[in-house]
N, CA and C of each residue as an Amber inpcrd file, in Angstrom:
protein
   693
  13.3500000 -22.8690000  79.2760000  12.5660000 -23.3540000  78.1350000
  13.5010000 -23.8900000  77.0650000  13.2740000 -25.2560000  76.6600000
  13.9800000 -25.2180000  75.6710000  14.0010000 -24.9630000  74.0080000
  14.8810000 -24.9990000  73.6490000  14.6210000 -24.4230000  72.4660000
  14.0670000 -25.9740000  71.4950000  13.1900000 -24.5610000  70.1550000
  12.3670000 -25.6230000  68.9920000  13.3360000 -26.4300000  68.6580000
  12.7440000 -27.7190000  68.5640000  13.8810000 -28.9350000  67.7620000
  13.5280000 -28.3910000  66.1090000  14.6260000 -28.2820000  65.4470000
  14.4350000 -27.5720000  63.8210000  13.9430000 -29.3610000  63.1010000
  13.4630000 -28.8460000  61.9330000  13.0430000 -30.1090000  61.2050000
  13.4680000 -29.8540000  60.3370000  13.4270000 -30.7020000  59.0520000
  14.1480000 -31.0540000  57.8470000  13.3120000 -31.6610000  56.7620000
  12.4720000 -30.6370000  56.2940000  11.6380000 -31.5900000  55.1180000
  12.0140000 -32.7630000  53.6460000  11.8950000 -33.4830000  53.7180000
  12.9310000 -34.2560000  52.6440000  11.2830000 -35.1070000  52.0550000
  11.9250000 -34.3890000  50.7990000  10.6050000 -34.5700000  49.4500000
  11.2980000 -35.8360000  48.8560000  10.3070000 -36.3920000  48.3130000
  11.2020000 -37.8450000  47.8800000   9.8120000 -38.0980000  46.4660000
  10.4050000 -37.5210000  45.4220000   8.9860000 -37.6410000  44.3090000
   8.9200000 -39.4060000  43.7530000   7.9830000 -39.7440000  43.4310000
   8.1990000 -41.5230000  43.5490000   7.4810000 -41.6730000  42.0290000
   7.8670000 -42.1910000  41.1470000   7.0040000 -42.6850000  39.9710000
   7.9980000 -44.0370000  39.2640000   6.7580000 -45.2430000  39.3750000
   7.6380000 -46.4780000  39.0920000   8.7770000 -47.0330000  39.8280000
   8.7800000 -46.7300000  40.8650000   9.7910000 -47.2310000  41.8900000
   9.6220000 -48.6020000  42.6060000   9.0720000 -49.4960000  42.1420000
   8.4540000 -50.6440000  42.9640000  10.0500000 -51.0620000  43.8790000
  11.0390000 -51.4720000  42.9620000  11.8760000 -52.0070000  42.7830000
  12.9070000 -50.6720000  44.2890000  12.9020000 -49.8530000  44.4340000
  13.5930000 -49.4200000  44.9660000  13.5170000 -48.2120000  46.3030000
  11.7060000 -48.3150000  46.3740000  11.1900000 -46.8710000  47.2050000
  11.2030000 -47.4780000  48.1710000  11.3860000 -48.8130000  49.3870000
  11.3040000 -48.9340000  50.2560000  12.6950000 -48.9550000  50.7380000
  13.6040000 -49.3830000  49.9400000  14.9500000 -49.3670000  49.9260000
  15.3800000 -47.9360000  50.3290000  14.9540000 -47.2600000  49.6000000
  15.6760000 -45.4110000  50.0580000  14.8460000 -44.7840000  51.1340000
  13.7110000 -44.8900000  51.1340000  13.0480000 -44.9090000  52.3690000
  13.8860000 -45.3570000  54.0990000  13.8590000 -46.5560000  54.0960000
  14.7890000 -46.9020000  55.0270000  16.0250000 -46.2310000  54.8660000
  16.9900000 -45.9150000  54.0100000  18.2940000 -44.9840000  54.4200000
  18.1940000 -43.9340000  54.4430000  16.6290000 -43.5620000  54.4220000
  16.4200000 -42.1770000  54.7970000  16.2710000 -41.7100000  56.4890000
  15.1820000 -43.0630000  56.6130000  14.7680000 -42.8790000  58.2010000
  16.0050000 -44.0010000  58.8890000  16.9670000 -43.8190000  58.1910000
  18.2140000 -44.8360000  59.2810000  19.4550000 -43.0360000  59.7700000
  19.2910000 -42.3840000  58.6080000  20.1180000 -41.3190000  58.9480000
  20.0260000 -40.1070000  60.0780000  21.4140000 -40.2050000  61.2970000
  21.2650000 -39.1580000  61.8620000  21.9770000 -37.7400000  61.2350000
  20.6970000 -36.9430000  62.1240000  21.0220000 -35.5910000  62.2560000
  21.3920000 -34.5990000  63.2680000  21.4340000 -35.5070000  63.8230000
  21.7720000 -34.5120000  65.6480000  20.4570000 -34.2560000  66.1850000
  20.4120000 -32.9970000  66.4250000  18.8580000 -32.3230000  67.0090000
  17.7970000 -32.1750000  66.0240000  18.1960000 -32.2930000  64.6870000
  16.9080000 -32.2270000  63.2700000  16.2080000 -33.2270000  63.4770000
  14.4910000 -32.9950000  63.3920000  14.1070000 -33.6950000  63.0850000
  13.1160000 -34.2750000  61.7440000  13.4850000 -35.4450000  61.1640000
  12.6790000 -35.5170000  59.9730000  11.4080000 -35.7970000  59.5590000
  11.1380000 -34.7570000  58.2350000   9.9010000 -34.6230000  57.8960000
   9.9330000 -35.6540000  56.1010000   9.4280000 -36.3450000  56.4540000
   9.3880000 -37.4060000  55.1340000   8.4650000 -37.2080000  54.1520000
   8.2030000 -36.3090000  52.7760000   6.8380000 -36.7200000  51.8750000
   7.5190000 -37.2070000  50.9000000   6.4200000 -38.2560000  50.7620000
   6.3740000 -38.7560000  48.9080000   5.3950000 -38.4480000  48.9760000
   5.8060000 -38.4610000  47.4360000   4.4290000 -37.7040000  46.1550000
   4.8580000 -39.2180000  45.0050000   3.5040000 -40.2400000  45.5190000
   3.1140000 -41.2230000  44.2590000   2.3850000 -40.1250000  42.9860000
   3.8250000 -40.1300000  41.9120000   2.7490000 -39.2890000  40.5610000
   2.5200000 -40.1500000  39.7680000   1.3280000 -40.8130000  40.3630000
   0.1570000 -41.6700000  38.9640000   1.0750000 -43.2570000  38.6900000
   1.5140000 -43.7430000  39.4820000   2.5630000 -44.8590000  39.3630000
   1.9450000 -46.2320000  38.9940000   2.2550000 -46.6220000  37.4810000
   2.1890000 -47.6830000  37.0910000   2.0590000 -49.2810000  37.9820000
   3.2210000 -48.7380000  38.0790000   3.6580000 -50.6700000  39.0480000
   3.0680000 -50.4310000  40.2490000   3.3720000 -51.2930000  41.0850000
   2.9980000 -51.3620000  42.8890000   3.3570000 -50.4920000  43.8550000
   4.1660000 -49.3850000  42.8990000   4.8620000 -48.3780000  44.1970000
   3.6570000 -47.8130000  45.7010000   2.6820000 -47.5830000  44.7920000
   1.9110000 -46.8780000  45.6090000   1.3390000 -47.8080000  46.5970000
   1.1740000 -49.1410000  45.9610000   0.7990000 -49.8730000  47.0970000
   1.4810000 -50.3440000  47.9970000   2.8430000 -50.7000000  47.7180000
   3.7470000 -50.8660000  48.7110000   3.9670000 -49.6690000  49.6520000
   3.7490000 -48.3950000  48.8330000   3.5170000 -47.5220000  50.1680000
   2.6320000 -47.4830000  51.1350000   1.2140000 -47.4760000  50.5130000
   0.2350000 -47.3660000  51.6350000   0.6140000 -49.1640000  52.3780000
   1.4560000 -49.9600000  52.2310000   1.1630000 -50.9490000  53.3740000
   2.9480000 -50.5420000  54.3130000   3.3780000 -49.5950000  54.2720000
   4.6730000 -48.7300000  54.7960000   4.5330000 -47.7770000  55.5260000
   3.9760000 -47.4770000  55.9700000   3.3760000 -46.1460000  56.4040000
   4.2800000 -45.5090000  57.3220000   4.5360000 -46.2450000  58.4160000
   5.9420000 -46.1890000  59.3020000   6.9490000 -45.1480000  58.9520000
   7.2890000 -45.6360000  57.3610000   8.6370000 -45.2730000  57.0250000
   8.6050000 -43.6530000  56.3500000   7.4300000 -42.7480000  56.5510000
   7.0130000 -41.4830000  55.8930000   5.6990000 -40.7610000  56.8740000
   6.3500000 -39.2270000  56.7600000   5.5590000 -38.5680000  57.6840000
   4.3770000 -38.1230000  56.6500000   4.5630000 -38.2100000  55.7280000
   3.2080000 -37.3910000  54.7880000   2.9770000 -38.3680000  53.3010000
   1.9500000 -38.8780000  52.7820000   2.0680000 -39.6990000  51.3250000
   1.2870000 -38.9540000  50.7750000   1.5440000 -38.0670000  49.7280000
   1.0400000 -37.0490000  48.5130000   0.7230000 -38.2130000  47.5780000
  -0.5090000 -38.0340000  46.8670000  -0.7570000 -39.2250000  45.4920000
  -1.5050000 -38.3020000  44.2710000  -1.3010000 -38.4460000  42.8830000
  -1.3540000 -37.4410000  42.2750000  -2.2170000 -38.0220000  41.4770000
  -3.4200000 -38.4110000  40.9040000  -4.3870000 -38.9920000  39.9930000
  -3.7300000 -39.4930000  38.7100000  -3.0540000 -38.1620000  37.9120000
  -2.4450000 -39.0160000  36.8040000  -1.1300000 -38.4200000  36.6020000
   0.0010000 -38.8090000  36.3710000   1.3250000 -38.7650000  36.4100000
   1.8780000 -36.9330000  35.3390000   2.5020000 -36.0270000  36.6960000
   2.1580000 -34.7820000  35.9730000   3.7180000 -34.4360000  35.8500000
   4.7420000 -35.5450000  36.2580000   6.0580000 -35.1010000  35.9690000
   6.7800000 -34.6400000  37.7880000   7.6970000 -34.8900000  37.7230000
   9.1630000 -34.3940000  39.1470000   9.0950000 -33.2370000  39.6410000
   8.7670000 -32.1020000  38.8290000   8.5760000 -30.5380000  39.0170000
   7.2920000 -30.5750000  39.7710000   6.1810000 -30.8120000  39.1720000
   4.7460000 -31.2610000  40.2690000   4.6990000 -31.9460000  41.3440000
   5.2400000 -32.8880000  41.4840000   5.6970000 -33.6350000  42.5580000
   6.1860000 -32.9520000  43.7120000   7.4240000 -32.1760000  42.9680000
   8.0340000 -31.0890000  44.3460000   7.1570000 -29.9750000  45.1430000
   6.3020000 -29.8790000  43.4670000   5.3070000 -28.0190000  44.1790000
   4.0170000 -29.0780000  45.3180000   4.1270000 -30.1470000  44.9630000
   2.6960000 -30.3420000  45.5460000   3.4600000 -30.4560000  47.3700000
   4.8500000 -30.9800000  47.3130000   5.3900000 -31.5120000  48.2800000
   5.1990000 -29.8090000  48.9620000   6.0820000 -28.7300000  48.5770000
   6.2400000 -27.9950000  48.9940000   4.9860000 -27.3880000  49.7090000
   3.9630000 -27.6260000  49.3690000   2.7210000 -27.1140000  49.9370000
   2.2390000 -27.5600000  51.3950000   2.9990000 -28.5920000  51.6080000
   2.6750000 -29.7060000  52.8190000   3.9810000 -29.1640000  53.9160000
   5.0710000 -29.0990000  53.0550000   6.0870000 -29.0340000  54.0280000
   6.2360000 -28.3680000  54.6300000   6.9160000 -28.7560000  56.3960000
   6.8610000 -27.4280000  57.2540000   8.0790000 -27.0960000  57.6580000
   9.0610000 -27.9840000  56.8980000  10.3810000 -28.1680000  58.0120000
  10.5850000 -26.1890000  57.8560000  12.0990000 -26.4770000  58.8080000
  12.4350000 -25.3330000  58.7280000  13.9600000 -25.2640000  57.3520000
  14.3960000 -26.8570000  57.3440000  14.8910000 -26.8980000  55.6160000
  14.6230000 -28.0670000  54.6470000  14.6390000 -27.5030000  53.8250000
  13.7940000 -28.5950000  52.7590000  15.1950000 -29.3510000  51.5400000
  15.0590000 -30.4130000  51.4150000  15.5160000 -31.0620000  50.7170000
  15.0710000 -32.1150000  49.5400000  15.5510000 -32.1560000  48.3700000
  14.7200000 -32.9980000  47.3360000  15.5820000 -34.2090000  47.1420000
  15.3870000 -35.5220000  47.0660000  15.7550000 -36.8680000  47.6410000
  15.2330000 -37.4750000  46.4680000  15.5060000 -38.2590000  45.3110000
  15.0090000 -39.3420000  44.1690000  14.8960000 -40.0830000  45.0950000
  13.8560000 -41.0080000  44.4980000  14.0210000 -42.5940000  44.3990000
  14.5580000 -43.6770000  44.3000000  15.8160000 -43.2590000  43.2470000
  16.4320000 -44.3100000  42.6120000  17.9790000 -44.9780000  43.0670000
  17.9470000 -44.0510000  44.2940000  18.9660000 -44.8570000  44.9460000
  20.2020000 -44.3460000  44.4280000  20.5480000 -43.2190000  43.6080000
  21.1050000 -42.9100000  42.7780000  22.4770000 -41.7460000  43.6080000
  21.4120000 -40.9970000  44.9980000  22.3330000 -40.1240000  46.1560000
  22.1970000 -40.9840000  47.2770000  22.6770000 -41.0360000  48.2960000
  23.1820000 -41.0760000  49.4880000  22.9140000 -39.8320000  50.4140000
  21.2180000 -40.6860000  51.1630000  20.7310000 -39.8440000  51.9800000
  21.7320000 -39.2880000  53.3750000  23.0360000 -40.6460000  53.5470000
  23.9150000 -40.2610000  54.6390000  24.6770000 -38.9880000  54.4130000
  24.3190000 -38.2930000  53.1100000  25.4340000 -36.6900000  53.1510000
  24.4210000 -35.8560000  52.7260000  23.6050000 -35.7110000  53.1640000
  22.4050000 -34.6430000  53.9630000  23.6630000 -33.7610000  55.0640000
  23.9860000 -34.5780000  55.8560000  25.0070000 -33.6760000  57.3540000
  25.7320000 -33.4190000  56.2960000  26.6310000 -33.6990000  55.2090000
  27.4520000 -32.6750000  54.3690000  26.9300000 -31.1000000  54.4490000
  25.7720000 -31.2820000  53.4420000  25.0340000 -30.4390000  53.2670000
  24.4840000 -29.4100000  54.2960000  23.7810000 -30.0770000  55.1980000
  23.4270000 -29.2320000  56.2340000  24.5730000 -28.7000000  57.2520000
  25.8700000 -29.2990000  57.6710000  26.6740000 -28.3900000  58.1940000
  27.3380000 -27.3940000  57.7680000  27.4390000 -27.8580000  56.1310000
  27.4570000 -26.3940000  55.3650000  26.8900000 -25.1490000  55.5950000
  25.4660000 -25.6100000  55.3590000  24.5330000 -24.4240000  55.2910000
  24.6590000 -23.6680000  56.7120000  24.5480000 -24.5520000  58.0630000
  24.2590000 -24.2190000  59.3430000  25.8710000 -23.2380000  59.3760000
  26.7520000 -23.7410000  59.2460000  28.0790000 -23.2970000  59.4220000
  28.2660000 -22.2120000  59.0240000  27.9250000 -22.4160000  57.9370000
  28.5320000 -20.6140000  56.8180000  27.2400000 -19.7130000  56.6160000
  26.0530000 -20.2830000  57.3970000  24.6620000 -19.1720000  57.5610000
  24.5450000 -18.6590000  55.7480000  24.2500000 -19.7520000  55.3290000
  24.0850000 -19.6190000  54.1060000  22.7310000 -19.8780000  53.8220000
  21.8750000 -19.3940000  52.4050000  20.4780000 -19.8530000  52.0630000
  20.1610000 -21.2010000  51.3240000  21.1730000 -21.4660000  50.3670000
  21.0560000 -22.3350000  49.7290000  22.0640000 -23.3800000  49.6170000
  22.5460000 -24.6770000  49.7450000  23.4550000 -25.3910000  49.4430000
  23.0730000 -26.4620000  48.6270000  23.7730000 -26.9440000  47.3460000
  23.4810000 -27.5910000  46.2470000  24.9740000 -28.7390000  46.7000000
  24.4020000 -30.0440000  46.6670000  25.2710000 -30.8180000  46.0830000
  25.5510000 -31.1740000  44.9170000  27.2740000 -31.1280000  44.7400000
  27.4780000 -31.0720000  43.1170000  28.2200000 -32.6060000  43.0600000
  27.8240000 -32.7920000  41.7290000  28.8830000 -34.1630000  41.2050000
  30.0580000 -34.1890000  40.9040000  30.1270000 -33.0760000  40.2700000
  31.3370000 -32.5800000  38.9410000  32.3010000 -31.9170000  39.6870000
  32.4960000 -31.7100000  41.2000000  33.3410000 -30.4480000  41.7980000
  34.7640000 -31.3190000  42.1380000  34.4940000 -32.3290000  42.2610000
  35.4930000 -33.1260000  43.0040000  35.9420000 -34.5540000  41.7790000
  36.6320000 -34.4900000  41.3090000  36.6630000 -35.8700000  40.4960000
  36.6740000 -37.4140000  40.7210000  37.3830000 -37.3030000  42.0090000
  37.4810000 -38.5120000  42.5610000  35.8330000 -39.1830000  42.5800000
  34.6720000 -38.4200000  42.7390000  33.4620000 -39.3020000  42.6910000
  32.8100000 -39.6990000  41.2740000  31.7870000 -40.9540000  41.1550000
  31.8180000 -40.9710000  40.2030000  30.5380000 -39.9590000  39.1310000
  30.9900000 -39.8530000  38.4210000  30.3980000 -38.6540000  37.7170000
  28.8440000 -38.7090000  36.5950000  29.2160000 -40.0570000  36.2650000
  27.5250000 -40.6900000  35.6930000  28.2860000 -40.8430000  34.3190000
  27.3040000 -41.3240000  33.5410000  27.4440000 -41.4190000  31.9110000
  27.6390000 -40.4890000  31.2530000  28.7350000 -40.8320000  29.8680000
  29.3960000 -39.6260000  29.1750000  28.3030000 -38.2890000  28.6570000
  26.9430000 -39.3680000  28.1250000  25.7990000 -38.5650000  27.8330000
  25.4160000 -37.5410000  28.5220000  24.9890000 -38.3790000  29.7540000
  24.1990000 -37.1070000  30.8210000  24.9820000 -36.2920000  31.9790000
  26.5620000 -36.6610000  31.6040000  27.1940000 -35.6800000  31.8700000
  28.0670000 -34.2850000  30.7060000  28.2570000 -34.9170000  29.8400000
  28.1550000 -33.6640000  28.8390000  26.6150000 -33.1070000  28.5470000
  25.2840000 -33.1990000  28.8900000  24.1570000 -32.5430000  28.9150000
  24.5610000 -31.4030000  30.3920000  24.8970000 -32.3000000  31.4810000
  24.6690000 -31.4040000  32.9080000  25.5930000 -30.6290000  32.6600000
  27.2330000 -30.9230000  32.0550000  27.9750000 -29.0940000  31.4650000
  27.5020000 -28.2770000  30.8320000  26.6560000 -28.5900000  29.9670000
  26.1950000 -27.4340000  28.8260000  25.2910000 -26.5320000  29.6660000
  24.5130000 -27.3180000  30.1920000  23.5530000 -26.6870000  30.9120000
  23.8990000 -25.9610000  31.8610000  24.5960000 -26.1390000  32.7770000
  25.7470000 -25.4200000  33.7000000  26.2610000 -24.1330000  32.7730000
  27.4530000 -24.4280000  31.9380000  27.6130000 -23.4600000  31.2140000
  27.1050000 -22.5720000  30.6900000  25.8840000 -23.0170000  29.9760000
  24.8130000 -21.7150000  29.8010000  24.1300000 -20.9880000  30.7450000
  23.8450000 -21.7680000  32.0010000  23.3870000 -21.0080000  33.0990000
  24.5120000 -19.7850000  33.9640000  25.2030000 -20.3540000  33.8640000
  26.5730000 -19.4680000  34.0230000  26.9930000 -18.3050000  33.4320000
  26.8770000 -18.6760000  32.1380000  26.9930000 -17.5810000  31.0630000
  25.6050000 -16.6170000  31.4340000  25.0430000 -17.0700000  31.5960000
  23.4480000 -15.8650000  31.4290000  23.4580000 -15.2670000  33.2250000
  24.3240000 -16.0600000  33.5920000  23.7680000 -15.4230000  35.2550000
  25.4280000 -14.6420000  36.0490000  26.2650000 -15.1690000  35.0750000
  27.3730000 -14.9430000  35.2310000  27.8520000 -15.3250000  36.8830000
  27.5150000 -16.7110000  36.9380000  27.5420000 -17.5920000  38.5260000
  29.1730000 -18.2500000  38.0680000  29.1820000 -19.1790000  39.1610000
  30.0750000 -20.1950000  38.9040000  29.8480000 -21.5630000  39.2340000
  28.6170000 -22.0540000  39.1070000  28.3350000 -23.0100000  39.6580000
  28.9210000 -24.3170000  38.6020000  28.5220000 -25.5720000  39.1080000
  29.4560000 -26.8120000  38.3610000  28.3240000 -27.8780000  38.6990000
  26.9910000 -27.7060000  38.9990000  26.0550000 -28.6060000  38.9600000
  24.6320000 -27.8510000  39.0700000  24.0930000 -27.8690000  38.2880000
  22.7950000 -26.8700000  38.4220000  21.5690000 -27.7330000  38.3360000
  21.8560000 -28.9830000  38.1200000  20.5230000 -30.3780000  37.9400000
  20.8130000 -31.4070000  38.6020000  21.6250000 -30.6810000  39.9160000
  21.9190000 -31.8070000  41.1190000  20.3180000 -32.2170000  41.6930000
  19.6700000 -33.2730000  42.3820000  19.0940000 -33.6330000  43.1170000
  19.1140000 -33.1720000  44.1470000  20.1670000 -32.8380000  45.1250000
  20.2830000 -32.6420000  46.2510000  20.8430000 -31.0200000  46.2770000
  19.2440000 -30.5620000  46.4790000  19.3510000 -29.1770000  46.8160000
  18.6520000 -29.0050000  47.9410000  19.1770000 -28.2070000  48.9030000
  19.1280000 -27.8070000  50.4350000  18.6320000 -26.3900000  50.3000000
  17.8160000 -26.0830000  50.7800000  17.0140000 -24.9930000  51.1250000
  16.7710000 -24.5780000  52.3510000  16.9930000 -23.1350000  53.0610000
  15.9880000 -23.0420000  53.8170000  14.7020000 -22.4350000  53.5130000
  13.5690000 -22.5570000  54.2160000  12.2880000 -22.5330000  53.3490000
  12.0340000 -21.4650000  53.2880000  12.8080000 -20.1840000  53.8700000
  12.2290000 -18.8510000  53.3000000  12.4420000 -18.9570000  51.9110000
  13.6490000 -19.5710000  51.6500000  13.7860000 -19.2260000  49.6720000
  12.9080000 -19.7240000  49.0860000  11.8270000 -20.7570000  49.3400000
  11.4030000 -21.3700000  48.6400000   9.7690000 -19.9880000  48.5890000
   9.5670000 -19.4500000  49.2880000   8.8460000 -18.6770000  49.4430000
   8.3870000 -17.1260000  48.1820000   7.3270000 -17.3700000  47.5810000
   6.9590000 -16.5120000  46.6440000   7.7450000 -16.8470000  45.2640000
   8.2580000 -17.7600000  44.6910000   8.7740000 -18.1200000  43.6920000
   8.0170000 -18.3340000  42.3090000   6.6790000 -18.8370000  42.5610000
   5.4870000 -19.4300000  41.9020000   5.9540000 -19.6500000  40.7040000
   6.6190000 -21.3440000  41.4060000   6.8840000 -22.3110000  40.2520000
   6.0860000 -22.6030000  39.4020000   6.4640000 -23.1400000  38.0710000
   5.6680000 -23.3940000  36.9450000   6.0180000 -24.6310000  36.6540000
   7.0500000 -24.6900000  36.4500000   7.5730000 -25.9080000  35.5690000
   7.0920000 -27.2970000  36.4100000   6.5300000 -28.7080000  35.6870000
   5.8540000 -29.8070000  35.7520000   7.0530000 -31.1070000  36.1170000
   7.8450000 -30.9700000  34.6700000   9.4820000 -31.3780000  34.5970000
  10.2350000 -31.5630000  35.5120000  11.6320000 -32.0710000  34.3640000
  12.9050000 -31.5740000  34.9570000  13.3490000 -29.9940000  34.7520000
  13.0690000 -29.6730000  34.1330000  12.8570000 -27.4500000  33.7150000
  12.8510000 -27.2380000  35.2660000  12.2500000 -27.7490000  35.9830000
  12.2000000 -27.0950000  37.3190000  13.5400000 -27.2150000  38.3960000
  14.7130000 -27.5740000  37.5550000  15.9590000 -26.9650000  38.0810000
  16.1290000 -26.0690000  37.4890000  15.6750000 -25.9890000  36.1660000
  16.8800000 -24.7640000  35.8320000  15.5610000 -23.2650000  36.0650000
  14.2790000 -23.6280000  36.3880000  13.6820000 -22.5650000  36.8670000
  14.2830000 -22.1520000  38.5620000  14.2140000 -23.0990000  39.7200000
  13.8690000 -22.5600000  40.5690000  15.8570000 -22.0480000  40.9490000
  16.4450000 -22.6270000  40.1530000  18.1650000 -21.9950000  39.9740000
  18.3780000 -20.3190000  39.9880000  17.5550000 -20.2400000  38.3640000
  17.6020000 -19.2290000  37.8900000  16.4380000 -18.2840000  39.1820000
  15.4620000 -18.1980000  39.4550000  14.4730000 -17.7790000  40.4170000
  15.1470000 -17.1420000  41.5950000  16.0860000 -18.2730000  42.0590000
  16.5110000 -18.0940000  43.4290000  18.0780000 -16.9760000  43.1510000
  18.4280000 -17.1190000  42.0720000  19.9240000 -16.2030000  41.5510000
  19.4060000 -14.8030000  41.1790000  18.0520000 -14.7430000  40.7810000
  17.5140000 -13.1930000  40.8520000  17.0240000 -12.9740000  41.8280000
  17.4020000 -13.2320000  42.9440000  16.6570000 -12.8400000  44.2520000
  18.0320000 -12.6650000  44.7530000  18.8040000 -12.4250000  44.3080000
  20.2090000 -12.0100000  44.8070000  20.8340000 -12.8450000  45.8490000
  20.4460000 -14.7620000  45.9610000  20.9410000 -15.4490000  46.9910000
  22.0290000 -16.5040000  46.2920000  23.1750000 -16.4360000  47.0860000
  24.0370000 -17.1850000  46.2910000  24.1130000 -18.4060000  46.5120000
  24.5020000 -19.4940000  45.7160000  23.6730000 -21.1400000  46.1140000
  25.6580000 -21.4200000  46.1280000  25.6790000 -21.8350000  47.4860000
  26.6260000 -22.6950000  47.6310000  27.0730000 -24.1830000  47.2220000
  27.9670000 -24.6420000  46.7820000  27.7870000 -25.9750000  46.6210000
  29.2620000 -26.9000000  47.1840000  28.3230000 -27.9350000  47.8310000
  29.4910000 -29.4320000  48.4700000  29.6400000 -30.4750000  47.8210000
  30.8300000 -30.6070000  47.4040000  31.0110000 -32.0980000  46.8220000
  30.5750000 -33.2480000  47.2070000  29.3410000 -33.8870000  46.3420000
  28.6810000 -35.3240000  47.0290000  28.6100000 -36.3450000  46.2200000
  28.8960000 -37.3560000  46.4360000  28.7670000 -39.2080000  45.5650000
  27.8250000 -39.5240000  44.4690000  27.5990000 -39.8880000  43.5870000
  26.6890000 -40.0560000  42.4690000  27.1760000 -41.4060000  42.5660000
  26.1250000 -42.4510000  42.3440000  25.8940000 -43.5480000  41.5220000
  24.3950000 -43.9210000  40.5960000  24.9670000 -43.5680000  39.2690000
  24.1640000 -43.3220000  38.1150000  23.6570000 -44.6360000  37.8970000
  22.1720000 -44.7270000  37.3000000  21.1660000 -45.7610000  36.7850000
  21.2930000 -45.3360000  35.6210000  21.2460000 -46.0400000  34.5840000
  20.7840000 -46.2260000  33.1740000  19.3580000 -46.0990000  32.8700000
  19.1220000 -46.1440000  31.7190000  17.3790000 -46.1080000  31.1070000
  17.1260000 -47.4860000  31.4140000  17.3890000 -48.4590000  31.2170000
  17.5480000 -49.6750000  31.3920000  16.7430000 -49.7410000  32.8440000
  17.7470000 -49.5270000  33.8600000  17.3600000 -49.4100000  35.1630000
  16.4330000 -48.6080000  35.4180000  15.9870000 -47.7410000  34.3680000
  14.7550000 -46.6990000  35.0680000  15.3760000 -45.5630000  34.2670000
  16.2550000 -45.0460000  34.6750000  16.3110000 -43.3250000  34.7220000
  15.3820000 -42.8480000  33.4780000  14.4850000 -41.4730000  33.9920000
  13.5550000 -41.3380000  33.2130000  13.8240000 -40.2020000  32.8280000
  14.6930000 -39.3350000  32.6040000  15.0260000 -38.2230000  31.6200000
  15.3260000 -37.8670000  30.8000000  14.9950000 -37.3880000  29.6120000
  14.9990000 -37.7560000  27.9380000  15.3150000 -36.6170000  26.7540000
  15.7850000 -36.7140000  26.0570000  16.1800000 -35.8280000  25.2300000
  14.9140000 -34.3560000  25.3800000  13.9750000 -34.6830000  25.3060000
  12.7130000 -33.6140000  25.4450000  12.8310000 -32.8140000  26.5910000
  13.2510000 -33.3840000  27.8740000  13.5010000 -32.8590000  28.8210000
  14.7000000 -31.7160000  28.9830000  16.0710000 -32.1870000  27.9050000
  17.0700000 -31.2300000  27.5330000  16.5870000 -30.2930000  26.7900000
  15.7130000 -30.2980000  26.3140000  15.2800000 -29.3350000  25.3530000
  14.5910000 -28.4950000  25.8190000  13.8330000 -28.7330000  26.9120000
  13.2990000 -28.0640000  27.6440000  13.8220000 -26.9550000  28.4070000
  14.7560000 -27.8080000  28.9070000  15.8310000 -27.1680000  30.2030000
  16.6020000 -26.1160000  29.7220000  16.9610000 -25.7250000  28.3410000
  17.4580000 -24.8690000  27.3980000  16.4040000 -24.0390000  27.3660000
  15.5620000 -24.1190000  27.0170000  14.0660000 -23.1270000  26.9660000
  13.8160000 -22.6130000  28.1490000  14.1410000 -23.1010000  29.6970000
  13.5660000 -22.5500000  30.9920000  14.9760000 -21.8840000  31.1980000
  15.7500000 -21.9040000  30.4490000  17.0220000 -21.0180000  30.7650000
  16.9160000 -19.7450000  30.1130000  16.2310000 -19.4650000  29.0220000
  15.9160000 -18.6140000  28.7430000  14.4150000 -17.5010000  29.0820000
  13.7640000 -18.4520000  29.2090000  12.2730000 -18.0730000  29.5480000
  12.0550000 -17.4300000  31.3730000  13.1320000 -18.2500000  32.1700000
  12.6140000 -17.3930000  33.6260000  14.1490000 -16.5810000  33.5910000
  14.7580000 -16.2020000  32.6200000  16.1170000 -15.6480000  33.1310000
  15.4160000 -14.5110000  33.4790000
């Protein structure tokens, strides 16, 4: 008999992406994994432009399309994903073209290798990659740092995108946060459950507001508040 082929859920939250969701889509379903096989959702949350329609005429390129009535934020996006997903590990994937779906196998030979629960790709571990704007990288230290300080971890990216799960962790957590808060909740969540989140050095190429990026001073303010509130 042979054995289950494992799957790989990869959440991909989509809002205003006209310009770039078919694009990451395809380097999603171009990437191998060996014996994994992939489980694709987007979650359209309430999307302005054509995203959603360019999805429903795509269908091919995604195993599941989540659509959300009116736009409830990245954190909703994930819980709604998580409800659907079956892989046996789950991964969270932007839109914006911003990671490089080809170091997923970073990630996952990590995890598979060292029988670990959690693996986080970080920006900041390795210098040679590039690291993003002076702004929203002195925001992602502080935030690091304070999470550190309160959890007494050592981590060096705690609002990476590319967090690797296997899906028992994701199990009984009962997320709240709508946001971006929902890193520094399901961080903090998963560090009182006594599991230690590994992390691999992976590539960043940063978008501007200009280009999109939609995370905003309110959102830092937030993320300070969910550091205190689920510690």
């Amino acid at each position: 008999m042979k054995n289950k082929r494992e799957i790989i859920s990869i959440i991909i939250p989509c809002y205003n992406e006209e310009k770039n969701i078919i694009d990451i889509l395809l380097k999603v379903n171009l990437v191998k994994l060996n014996n994994i096989k992939k489980e694709i959702i987007v979650i359209d949350d309430c999307s302005k432009d054509k995203s959603l329609k360019i999805l429903k005429k795509n269908k091919k390129l995604y195993s599941i399309l989540i659509t959300h009535k009116k736009n409830l934020g990245k954190g909703a996006s994930i819980k709604s994903a998580l409800k659907k997903a079956s892989g046996d590990f789950i991964i969270i994937q932007d839109a914006d073209l911003e990671y490089n779906p080809n170091e997923y196998k970073i990630l996952l030979d990590y995890l598979i290798n060292n029988n670990c629960d959690v693996v986080y790709g970080t920006r900041f571990q390795d210098k040679k990659y590039n690291q993003g704007y002076l702004v929203n990288r002195l925001a992602n230290y502080f935030l690091t740092f304070l999470f550190n300080f309160r959890t007494k971890s050592k981590l060096t990216d705690i609002n990476t995108c590319y967090k690797l799960f296997k899906k028992e962790v994701l199990k009984d957590l009962d997320l709240k946060e709508n946001r971006f808060g929902l890193d520094q909740e399901i961080t903090l969540k998963i560090t009182k459950k006594n599991m230690k989140i590994e992390e691999v050095p992976i590539t960043y190429k940063p978008r501007s507001k200009k280009e999109g990026k939609k995370i905003n001073i309110k959102d830092g303010i937030r993320a300070i508040y969910c550091l205190f509130k689920y510690y």
